[in-house]
N, C-alpha and C positions, 0 to 999 in steps of 0.2 A: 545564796538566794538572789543579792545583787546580778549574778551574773545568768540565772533563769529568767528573770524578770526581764532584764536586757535583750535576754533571745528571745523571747516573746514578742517583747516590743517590736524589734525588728522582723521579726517572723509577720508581723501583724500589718508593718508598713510597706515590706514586700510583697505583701496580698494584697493591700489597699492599690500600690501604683499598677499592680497586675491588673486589677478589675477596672480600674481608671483608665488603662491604656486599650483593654478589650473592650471596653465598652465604649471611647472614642473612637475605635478603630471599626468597629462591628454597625454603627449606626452612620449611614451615609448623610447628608443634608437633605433637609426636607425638599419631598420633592423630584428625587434625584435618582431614579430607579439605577440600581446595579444590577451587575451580570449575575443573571443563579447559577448558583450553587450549590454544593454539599450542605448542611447543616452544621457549622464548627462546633466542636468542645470548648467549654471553657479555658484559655490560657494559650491551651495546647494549639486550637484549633485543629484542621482536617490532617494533620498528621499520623492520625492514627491509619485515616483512608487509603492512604499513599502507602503505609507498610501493609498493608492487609491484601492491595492488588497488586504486586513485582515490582519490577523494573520502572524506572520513574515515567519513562516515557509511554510504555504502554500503559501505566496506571493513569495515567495526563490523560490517555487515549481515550480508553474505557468510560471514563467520568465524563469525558466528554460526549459521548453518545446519549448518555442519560441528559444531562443541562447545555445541550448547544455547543457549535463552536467560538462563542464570545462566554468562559466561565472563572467564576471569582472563587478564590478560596483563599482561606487562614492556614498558614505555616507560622507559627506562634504568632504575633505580634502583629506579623508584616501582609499587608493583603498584595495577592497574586494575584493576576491576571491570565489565564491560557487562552491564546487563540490555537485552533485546530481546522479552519479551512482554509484553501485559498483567498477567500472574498474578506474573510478576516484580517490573512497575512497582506491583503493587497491594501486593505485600509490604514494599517497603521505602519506599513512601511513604505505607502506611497503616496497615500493621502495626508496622512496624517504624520509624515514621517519627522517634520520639525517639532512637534511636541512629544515624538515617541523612539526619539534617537538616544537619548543619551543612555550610559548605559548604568544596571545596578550592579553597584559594587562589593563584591563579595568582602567581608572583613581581612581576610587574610593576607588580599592584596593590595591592605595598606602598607606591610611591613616593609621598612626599609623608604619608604616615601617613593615605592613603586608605582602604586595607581594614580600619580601624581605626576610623572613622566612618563608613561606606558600610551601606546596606541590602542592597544584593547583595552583600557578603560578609561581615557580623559573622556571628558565630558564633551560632546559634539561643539559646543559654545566655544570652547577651549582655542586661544590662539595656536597653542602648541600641538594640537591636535591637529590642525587646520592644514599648519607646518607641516606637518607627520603625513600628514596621509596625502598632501601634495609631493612631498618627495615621494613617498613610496607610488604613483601612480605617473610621477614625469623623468623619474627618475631610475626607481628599483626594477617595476616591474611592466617596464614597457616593451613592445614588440621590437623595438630595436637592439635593448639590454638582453632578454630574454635570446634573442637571435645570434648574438656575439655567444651567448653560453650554452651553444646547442651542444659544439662537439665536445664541451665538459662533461654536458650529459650524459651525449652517449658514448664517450670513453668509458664511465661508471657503469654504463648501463652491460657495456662490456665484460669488465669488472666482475660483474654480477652473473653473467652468461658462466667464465668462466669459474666461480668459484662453485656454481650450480652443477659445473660437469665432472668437477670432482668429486662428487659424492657417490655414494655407493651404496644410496641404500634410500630409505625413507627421510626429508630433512623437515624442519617446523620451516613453513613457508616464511615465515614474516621475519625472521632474525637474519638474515643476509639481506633481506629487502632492506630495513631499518639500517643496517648498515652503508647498504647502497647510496639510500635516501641522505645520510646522515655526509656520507663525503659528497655527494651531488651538490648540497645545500652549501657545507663548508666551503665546497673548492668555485663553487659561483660566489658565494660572499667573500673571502678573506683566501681564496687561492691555498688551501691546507686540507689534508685529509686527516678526518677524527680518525675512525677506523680500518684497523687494516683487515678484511675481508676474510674469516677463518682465524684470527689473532687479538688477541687482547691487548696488544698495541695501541698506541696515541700518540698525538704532539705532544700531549700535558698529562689528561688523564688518561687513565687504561679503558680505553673502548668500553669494556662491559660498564664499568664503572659509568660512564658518560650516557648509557643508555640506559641503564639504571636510573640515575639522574632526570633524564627526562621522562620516565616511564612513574618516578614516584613522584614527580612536577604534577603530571597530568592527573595520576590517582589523589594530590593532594586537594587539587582542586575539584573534583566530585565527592568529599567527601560533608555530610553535613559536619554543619557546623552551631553552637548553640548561640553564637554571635552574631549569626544573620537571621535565625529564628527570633532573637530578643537581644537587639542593637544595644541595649540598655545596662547588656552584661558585657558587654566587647570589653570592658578594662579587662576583664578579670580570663579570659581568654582559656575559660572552663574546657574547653574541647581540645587545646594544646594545638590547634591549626596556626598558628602565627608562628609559634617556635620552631615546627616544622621545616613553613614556607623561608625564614627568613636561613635556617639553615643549607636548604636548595639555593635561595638565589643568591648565596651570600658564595658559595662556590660558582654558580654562574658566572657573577661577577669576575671573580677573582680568575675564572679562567679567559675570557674575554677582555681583561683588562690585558692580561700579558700576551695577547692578540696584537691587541693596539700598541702597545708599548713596543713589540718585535717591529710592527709596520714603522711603527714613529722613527725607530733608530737608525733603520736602514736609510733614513737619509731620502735623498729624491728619485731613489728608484720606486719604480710602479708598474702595478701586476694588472691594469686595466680590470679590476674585479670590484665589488660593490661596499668593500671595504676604501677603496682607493675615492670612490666618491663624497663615500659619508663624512670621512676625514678632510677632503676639502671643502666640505660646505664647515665640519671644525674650526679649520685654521682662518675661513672666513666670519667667526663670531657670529654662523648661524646656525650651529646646531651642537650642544652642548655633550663631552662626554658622558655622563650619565647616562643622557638620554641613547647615544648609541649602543651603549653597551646593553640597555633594557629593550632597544628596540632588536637588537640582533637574538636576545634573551625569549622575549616574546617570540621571533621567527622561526627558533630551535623548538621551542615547546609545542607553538601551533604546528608549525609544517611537517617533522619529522614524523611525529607521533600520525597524526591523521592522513598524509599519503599514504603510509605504511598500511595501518587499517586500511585503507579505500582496496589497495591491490590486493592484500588479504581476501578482504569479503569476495571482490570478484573472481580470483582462484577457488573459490570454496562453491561459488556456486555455479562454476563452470563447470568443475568436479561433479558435483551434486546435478550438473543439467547436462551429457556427453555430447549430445547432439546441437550444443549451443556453441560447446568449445570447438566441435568440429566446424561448424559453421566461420566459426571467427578465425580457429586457422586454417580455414580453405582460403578465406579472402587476402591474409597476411602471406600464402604461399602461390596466390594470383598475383600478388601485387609485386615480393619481393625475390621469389624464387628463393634459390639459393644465397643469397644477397644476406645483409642487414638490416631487419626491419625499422632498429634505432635509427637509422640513417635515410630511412624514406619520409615520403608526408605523409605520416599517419594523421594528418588531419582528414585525408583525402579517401581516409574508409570507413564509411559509413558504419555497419556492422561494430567495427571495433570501440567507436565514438558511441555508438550504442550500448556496447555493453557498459564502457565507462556510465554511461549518464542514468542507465534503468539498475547499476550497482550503487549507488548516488542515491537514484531515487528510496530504494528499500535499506539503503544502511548510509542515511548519512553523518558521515561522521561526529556532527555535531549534531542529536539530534535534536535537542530544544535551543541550537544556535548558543549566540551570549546574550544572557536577560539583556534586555531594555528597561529602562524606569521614565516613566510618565513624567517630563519635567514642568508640564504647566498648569495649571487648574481647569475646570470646565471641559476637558477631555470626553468625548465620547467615543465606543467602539461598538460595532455593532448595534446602536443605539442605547448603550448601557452607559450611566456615566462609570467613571476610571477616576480617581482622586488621583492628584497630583504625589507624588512619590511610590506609586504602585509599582511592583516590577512587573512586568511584561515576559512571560515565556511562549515563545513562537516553536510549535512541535510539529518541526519537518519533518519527523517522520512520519507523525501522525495525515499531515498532507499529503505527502508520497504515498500514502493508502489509502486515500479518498475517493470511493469508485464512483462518484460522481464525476471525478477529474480523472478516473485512470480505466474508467470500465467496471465490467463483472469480475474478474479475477484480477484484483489489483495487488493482491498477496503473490501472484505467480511472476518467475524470472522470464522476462517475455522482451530481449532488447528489442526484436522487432516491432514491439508500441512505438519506439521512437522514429523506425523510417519513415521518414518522410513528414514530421510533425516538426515544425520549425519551434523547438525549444534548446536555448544555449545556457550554458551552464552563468550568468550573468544577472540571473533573477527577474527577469522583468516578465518570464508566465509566473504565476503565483505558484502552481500547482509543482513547482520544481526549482527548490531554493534551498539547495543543502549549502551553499554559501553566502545564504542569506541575502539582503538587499538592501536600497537606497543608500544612504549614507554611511552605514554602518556595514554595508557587504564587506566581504573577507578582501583583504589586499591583497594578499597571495594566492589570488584565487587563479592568475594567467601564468607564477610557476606550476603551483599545482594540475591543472591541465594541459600541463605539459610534457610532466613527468610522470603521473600515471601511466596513460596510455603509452608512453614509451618504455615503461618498466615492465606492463601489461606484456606489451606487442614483443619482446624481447622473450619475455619466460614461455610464451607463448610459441612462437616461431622459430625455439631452438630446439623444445623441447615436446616430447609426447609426457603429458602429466597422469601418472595412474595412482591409484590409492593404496594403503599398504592391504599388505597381504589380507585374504579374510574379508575385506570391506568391498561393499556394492556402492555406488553412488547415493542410494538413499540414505548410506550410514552417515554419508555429511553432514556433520550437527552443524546445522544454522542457529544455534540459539543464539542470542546475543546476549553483554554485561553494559548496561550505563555505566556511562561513567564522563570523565570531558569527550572523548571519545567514544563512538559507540563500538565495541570490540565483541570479535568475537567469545562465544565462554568458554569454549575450547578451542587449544590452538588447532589450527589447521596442518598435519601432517600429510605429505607428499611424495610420490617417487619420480625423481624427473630423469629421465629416458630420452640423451640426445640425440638431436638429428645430425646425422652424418653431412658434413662441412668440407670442402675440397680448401679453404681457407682456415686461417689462422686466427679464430675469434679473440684472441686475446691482443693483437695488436694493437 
């Protein structure tokens, strides 16, 4: 009896704080109009809405058509913010970008006291943040660093030519790309290749293994969680997402450490690589190992996984569009002949920096970017007030289809919207910000357009791409899966058909 009564009780106090925290949460200050929205459920709030229409982004989308592109909704506890136009996204990442910087912290990525030295979640206020993203912009990922690691690139990019012309048959596009991408990154940061190309080889772990690794990284992080829907349960960590993540980065770690530890021992030889920098800003007591080992941690999860998608999506709809693909290698077989396209200035062709940017525009990889959270009171967007600890999701994809901003058919693969329109991939048009903007834009956003287009311009100018047997170009499922990544839902299968080479592409 004692212990019915007891559950009740509790039963009864857990309803009380429920209604106490919806009903402070749901009633804005007087005065104070908010952005509309859906109608919430009690508790639950609009959660039900988001499972009832797909995919998150396109359900963001949809809802958005009904209530504006400034709307508010209930995910249990926590009020959300969705902007969905440009004129939205320019407000609160250019106007208003000092109260609408910092970012909301997913529970997961507290474990380990990670979002606590991470660059993709210190808080913009943050000295170490400040630190962080000043190296990575004078330091990582400047036009001179970047330039020194051209021919690493395109040795891999090689790499990849060749392991592509062994095949004999149909291959899944994106598992040698990943590969590609995965020793591109390594042998620019710490001069080492994860993968060996066709082998389940490694320095430490076994290649699959390591891609694995970052593939359940990225899936752990889209996955809801009941911790960020109701912050109030995070002890009890009902969803099992902490256990998870802290198992991922606890191997991260531990492979990264014996990175560093290899570099440390070797003494004062140096490999001019971005390992060799971070370590002396180390041994000068300015930048702590933890924090390099989470910052190199964050660079594997973000970069690997989302170039890979980017060159994905744009193989699939080059497939799916024939007379786009020929287009783009007429101009790579103007420009390079018989030649290396790795090896040219692919800055310098239009067409192909198109199809990059209109593949970008329609699948960008991140497509609601990383939440933001409103860090100051009196916020307005749109003219709606925003309370202070709102999260903010900015759905770039939903913008990259705003035919206000893109035209009549802004659903259609069309690079040549972008000739001739002066948009860089850098965010400062609204209407084209799949790496986001102001302060919190992506850092690795001058590898990444780097290395695209040059993995691009490679599979592209070696190869004739056909589909397997049986399949017409319309069979190419473009569907897509949310997720931290926006991925395709079916992999992309391929038959690459090389061009005959009086040269030795593997050298």
């Amino acid at each position: 009896m004692d212990l019915t009564l007891s559950s009740v009780c509790i039963s009864l106090l857990c309803i009380s704080l429920l209604c106490y925290l919806w009903n402070k949460a749901t009633n804005p200050p007087a005065g104070a109009p908010a952005p509309p929205g859906p109608t919430p459920y009690p508790v639950i709030g609009n959660i039900p809405d988001l499972l009832r229409a797909g995919e998150l982004h396109r359900a963001l989308a949809r809802l958005s058509e009904t209530y504006g592109p400034v709307m508010s909704m209930r995910l249990g506890t926590a009020t959300t913010v969705v902007l969905s136009s440009p004129a939205a996204a320019h407000e609160a990442l250019h106007k208003k970008d000092g109260a609408v910087s910092d970012r909301w912290v997913p529970d997961n990525a507290n474990v380990m006291g990670h979002s606590g030295i991470s660059m993709v979640w210190l808080p913009s206020s943050s000295p170490l943040w400040k630190h962080l993203r000043t190296v990575a912009s004078t330091l990582l990922f400047t036009s001179r660093r970047l330039g020194a690691s051209r021919p690493i690139q395109e040795r891999k990019a090689r790499e990849l030519v060749a392991h592509f012309r062994g095949a004999s048959g149909p291959v899944r596009v994106a598992l040698p790309v990943f590969s590609a991408v995965l020793n591109m990154m390594s042998s620019v940061l710490f001069s080492e290749d994860l993968v060996e190309l066709g082998s389940s080889s490694s320095s430490s772990l076994k290649g699959q293994e390591f891609r694995e690794l970052i593939a359940d990284s990225v899936a752990e992080t889209a996955k809801p969680n009941i911790s960020d829907l109701f912050p109030f349960l995070s002890a009890f960590d009902l969803s099992r997402r902490r256990a998870a993540v802290t198992a991922n980065l606890t191997k991260f770690y531990q492979f990264f450490d014996a990175i560093i530890d290899r570099r440390l021992s070797s003494g004062a030889e140096k490999h001019g690589d971005l390992l060799d920098s971070l370590l002396e800003l180390h041994a000068k007591s300015q930048l702590e190992r933890p924090v390099i080992r989470a910052l190199l941690t964050d660079l594997f999860i973000a970069g690997s996984h989302t170039t890979t998608t980017t060159v994905e999506w744009a193989m699939a709809e080059l497939l799916r569009n024939p007379t786009k693909m020929a287009k783009a290698r007429a101009e790579l077989r103007e420009a390079f002949g018989s030649g290396r396209a790795e090896e040219g200035d692919l800055a310098s062709l239009p067409y192909l920096q198109a199809v990059v940017k209109e593949t970008l525009r329609l699948h960008p990889a991140g497509p609601l970017l990383l939440p933001h959270e409103v860090s100051e009171p009196g916020v307005t967007l749109g003219g709606f007030s925003v309370p202070k600890g709102a999260r903010v999701l900015i759905n770039a994809w939903a913008i990259g289809r705003d035919p206000e901003a893109w035209g009549d058919e802004p659903e259609a693969f069309a690079p040549e919207r972008f000739l001739g329109r002066e948009v860089d991939f850098r965010g400062r048009a609204f209407e084209f910000i799949p790496f986001g903007s102001g302060r919190r834009a992506c850092p690795g956003m001058p590898l990444a357009v780097a290395v695209v287009p040059m993995v691009l311009a490679s599979l592209l100018h070696e190869f004739e791409w056909r589909l397997p047997d049986g399949m017409v170009p319309g069979d190419v499922d473009l569907s897509d899966r949310f997720g931290a990544a926006l991925e395709l839902a079916a992999p992309l299968w391929a038959v690459p058909i090389p061009v005959e080479r009086t040269e030795d592409l593997t050298s």
